[in-house]
N, C-alpha and C positions, 0 to 999 in steps of 0.2 A: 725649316720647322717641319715642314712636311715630311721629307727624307728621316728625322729624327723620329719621329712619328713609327711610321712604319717597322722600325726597328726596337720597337716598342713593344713588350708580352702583359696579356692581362691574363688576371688570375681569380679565379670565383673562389673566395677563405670561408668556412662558416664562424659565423662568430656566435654564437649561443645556439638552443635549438631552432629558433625560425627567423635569423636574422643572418643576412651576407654581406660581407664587403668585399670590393675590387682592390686587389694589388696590383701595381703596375712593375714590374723590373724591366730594367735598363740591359739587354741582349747584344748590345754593339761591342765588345771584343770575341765575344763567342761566334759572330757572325763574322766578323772580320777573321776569325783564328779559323773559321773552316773554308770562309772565301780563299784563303791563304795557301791551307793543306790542299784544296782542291788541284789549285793549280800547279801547286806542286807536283803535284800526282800524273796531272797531264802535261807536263814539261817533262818531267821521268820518263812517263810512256812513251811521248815523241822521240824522246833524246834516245833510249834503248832502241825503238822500232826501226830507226833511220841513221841509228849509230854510223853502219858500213857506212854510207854517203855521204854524212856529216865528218867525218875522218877521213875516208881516202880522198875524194874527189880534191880538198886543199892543200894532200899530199902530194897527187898528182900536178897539180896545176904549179906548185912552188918547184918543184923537178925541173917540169917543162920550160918555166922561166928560166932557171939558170941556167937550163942547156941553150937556150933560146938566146942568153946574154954571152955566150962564151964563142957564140959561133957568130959571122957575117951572113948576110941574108944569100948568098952565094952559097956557102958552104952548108948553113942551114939544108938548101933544095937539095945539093949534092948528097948529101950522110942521108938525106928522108928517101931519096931515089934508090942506094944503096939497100936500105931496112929493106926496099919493097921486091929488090931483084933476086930472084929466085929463078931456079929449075923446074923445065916440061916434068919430069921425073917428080918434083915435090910437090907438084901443084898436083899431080892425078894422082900419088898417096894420099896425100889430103884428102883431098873431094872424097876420095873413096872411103876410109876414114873415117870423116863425117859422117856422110852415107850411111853408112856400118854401123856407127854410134847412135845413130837418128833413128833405123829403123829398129835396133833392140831395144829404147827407149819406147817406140810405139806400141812393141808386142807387148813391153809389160805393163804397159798402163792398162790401167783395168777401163771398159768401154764408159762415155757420158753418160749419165741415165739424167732423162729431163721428165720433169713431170709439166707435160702437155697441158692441162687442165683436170676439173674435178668437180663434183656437184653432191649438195648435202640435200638430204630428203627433208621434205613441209608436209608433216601428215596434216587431215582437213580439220576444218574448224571444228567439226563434231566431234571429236577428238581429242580438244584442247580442256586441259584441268588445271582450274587454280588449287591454291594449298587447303584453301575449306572445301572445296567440292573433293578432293582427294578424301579429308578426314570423316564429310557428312558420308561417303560411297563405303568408307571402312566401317561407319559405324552400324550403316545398315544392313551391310555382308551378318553382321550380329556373329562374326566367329574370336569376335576382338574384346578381351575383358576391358573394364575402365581404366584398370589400369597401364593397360597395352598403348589404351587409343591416346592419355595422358601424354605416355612417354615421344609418341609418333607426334605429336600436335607440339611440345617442347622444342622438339630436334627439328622439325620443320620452320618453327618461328627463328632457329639460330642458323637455319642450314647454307640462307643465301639464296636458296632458288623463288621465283617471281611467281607472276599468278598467268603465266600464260605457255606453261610445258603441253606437254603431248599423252597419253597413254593410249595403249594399244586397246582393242575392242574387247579382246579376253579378260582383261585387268577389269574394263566398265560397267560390265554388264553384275547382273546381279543373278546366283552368286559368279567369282568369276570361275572363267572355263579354262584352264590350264590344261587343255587337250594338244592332241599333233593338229588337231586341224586346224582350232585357232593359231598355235604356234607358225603355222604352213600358209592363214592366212599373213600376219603380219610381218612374216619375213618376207614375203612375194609383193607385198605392198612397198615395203621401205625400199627392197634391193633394186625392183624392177622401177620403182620411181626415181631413184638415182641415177639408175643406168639408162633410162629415157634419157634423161636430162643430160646425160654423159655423153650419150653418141650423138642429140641434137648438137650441143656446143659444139662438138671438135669435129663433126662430121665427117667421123670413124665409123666404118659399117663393124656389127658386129664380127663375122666373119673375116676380119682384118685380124685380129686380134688371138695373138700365138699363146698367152701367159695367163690366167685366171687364176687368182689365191683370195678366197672368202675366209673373210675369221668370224666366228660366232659363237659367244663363251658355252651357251647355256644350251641352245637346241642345236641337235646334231641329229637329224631324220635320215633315213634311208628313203630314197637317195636322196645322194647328200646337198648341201644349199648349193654348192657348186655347178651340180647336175642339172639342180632344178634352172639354175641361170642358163644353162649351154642347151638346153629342153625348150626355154622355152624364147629365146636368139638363133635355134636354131646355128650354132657356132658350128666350125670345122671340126672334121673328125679328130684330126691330129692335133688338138690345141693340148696345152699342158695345163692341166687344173688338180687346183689344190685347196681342201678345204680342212681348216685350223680351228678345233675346237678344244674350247675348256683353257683357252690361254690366257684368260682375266682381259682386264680395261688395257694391259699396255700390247693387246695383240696386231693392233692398228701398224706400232712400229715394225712387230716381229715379221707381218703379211708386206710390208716394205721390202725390210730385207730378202726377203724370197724371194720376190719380184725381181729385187735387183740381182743376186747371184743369178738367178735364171735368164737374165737379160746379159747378164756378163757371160753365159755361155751361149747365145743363142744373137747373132749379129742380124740388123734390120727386123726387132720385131715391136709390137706392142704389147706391152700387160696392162690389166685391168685389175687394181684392188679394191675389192668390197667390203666394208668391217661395219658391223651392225651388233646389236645385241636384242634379245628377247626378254619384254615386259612380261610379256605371256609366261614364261617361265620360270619368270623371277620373282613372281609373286610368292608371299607368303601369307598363311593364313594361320599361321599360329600364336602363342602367347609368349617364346621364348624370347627376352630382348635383346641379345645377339643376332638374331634372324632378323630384328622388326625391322632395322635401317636401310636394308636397299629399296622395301616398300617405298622409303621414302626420300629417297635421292633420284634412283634410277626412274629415265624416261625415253619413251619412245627416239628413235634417231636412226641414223646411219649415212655412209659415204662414200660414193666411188672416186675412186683416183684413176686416170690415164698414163703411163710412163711408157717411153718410148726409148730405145739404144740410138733412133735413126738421127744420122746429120742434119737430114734436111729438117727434122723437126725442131730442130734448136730455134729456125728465125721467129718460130709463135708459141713455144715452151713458156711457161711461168717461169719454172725453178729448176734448178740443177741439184740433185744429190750429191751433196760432198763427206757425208761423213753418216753411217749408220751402228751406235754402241750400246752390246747387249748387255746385261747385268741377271744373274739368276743363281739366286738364294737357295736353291730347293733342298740343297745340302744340308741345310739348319734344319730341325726340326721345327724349331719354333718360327722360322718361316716359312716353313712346307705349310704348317697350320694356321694361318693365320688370316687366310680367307678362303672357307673350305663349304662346298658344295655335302650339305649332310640335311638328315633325318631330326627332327628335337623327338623328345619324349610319345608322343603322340602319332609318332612316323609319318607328319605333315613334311614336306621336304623346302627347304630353302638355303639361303647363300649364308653363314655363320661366319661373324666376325671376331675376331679375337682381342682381347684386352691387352695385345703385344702389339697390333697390328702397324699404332703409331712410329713405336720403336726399330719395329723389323722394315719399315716404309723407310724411315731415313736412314738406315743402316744402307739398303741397298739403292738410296739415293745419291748417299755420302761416295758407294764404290762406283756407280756408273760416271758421275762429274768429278773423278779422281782421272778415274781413263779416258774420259774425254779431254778433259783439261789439258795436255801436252798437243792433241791433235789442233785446239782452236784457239788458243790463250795464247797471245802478243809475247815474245820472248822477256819484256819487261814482269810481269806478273807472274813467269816462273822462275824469275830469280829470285823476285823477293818469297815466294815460295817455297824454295831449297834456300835460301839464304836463312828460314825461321825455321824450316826444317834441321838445318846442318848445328842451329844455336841450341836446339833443343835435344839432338841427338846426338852428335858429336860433343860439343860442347856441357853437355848435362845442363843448359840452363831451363829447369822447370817452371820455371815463373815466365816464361816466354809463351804466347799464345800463338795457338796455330794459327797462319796466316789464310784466310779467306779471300781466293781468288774473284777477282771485280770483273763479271762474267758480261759484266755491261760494254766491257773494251770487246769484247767477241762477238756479241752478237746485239744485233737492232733492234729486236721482236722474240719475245716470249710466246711462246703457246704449252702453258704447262695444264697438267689432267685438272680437267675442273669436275673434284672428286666433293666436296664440300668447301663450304665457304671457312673452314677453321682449316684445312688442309692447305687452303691457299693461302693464309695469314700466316703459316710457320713457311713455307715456303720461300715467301716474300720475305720476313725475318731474316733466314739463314742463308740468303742469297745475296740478301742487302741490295733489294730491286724498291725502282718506282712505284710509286702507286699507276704511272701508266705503262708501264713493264704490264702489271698485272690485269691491265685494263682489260683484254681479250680472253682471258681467263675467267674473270668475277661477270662479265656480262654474260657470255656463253653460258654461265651457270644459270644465271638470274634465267635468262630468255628460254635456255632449250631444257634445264638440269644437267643432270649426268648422264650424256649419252654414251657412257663407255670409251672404246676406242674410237668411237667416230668425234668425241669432241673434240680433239685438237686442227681436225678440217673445220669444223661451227666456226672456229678460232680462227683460225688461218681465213675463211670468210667473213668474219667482224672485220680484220684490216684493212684486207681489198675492200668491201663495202666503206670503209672509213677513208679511202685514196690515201696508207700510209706507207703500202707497198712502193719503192723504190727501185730502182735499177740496182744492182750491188748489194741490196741489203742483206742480211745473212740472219735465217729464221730458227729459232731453236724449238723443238717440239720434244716433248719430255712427257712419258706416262710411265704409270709402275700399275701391278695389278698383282693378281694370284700368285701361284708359284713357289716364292715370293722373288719377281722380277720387276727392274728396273731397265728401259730401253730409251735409249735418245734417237731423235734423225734432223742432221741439219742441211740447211737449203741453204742456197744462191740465188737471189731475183734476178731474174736475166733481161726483166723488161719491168718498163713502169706499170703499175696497175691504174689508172687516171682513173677508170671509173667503174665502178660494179657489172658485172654482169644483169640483163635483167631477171638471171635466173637466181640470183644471187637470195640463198637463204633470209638475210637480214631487211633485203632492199624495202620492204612495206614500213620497217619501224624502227632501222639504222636512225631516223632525225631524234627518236626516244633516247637515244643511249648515247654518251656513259648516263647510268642514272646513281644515287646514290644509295649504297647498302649497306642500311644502319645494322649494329653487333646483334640488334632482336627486333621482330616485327611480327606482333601481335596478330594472332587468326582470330577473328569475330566469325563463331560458324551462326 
């Protein structure tokens, strides 16, 4: 009765205007008919994955038996002794051969890049803003009409972000100061408190460190944040630095990729990426409602990464780089524009979003996990793949739906851009992920907001902080920003994470989360 129970759906009906009754339906073949397909599904994938072995190795073994039944245990050792006898002469082509084979195999493999470790910035508590203290600080600034502050106070109650983010001192103060100096303070606070924390952990002296690539969308000062890092590390003269501005929220990926070709040419070194972005800069003080939304998503943040080419670094490495895929739209017009750095009427400057922006975001979402999907998808999921492909295209059958690859067989952990909380509901939709797929995503929003390209390290530290990091596991990290691009970077756990770091962003209030985030949550200012 119990077990029947369970398999039981209730249902709230209205039955006039202030009167409800419960329906209960009976869900037990719907459940058994997806219990069913499920494992269908994973019998499929096993059966594809391990086809070769499941097929030859009973080929071979049924061989061997018969050779095995046709000969005397004599003649057996005699014909096996035979097979093995060979010439001085073919044994040192061989080997050499080999050899040969083995090291043009070495040359072209592109070098390991491991990422060492990483540390995400905690600006102080005087610093920290809930959603009404965000909206009471706009109202006071008095450059915001009512019905400005209306719309910002709406889109904050649906956004998903908590009552415990960050903003920078230029954003707080009244009115704010959107100068270089402010700008100059809070980049020097977020980068150089990452990179504390980056050289304490891996006790890496600065001056070790051959590769520097900062990305920072919004401020780009002379000299540049690069400078200011190797100024004030005191780095080598000869280091390679690179500083990447104006590349939207998925610049985190693209300052990866740097790293890594520049690690691919450059044998035994370290790189340090930094990706941050500016509150300070991205405020807006105007009435336009295409500008109002980053006021109110965007929050303080940023993160350095460690990566390294060196062998020896692999025994205390996190993760391994196995795959980094770029995507960039800029060709479109309507997604060159679609999140554009401009002026409104008034010549107040801020970040304007466009009413395509959703459209042009999954267009060049759909093409970046089109080209990744042959790199990391089980051979099973790209058949059925080209198999609905080939119905629909060869075949003319239009009534066939494209097949959505189960991104779930590839990878273990999700870290996608926690850009808003409606951004990660279509997401999750059209990927056909977990609610705890999404779990490092919706909390990193709630806890930090939208820290740009540094949130999918907040992410990447939710897990560790949660001990779900694995040996083997394989992380997928997905941002899209300006441009309009779309970039992936996927990891290998090379070791267990058992237990957080104590420097670990989350580690004071990891025991709060998951918490749950209802579709609207009311601001009482």
């Amino acid at each position: 009765m119990v077990k029947e129970q369970s398999l039981l759906s209730t249902e709230i009906v209205p039955n006039g205007s202030m009167s409800f009754s419960v329906r209960v339906r009976r869900r037990l073949p719907d459940f058994l008919q997806s219990v069913n397909l499920k494992y269908v599904k994973l019998g499929y994938h096993y059966l594809i994955s391990h086809g070769f072995y499941l097929f030859t190795i009973p080929v071979l073994l049924v061989a061997l038996s018969a050779q095995i039944g046709t000969l005397s245990n004599q003649e057996l050792w005699v014909q096996l002794w035979r097979n093995f006898e060979v010439s001085l002469f073919g044994i040192v082509a061989c080997t050499g051969a080999i050899i040969f084979l083995a090291t043009l195999y070495l040359l072209s493999c592109p070098r390991p890049v491991y990422l060492v470790d990483f540390a995400c910035y905690k600006a102080p508590e005087e610093q920290k803003v809930s959603r009404a203290k965000l909206l009471r600080h706009a109202a006071e600034i008095g450059c915001f009409s009512e019905a400005s502050l209306e719309y910002m106070k709406k889109f904050l109650e649906r956004s998903g972000i908590g009552e415990e983010t960050y903003l920078s001192g230029g954003v707080l103060c009244n009115p704010p100061s959107p100068t270089m100096r402010a700008g100059r303070e809070e980049a020097q606070a977020v980068m150089f408190g990452a990179l504390d924390e980056l050289f304490l952990k891996t006790k890496v002296r600065p001056k070790d460190v051959g590769i520097l690539v900062v990305n920072c969308s919004l401020f780009n000062p002379t000299p540049s944040l690069s400078a200011m890092i190797i100024n004030h590390y005191k780095m080598r003269g000869n280091i390679l630095s690179f500083n990447i501005g104006g590349m939207g929220c998925s610049a985190g990926v693209i300052s990866l990729d740097l790293a890594n070709d520049m690690l691919q040419a450059h044998g035994g070194s370290y790189a340090v990426v930094v990706s941050t972005e500016s509150t300070t800069m991205g405020w807006y003080g105007g009435d336009t409602r295409s500008m109002l939304l980053p006021n109110c998503v965007f929050r303080l943040g940023g993160a350095a990464v460690l990566l390294s080419n060196k062998r020896s670094e692999r025994r205390r490495a996190k993760y391994a780089l196995t795959h980094v895929v770029r995507t960039h739209k800029g060709a479109d017009d309507r997604a060159y524009r679609a999140v554009m750095q401009q002026e409104d009427q008034n010549m107040r400057k801020g970040l304007s979003l466009s009413e395509d922006l959703v459209h042009v975001a999954a267009d060049a979402i759909k093409t970046n996990i089109t080209t990744l999907g042959p790199l990391v998808l089980p051979a099973s999921e790209q058949l059925l793949f080209l198999a609905t492909l080939f119905c629909k295209k060869a075949l003319g059958m239009a009534g066939v739906k494209p097949y959505i690859p189960d991104f779930k067989l590839a990878f273990d952990h999700f870290c996608m851009y926690a850009a808003n909380k409606q951004v990660l509901d279509e997401l999750q939709k059209n990927l056909e992920l977990r609610d705890d797929h999404m779990e490092p995503s919706r909390m990193t929003l709630h806890r930090w907001g939208n820290t740009s390209s540094s949130s999918m390290w907040y992410e990447l530290a939710y897990l560790e902080a949660k001990g779900k990091v694995k040996r083997g596991d394989r992380v997928w990290q997905l941002a899209f920003g300006s441009g309009f691009k779309c970039n992936s970077a996927v990891w290998r756990a090379l070791r267990t994470v058992k237990k957080p770091s104590k420097y670990n962003p989350w580690l004071d209030t990891i025991d709060n989360y998951p918490v749950q985030i209802p579709d609207y949550q009311r601001i009482v200012l």
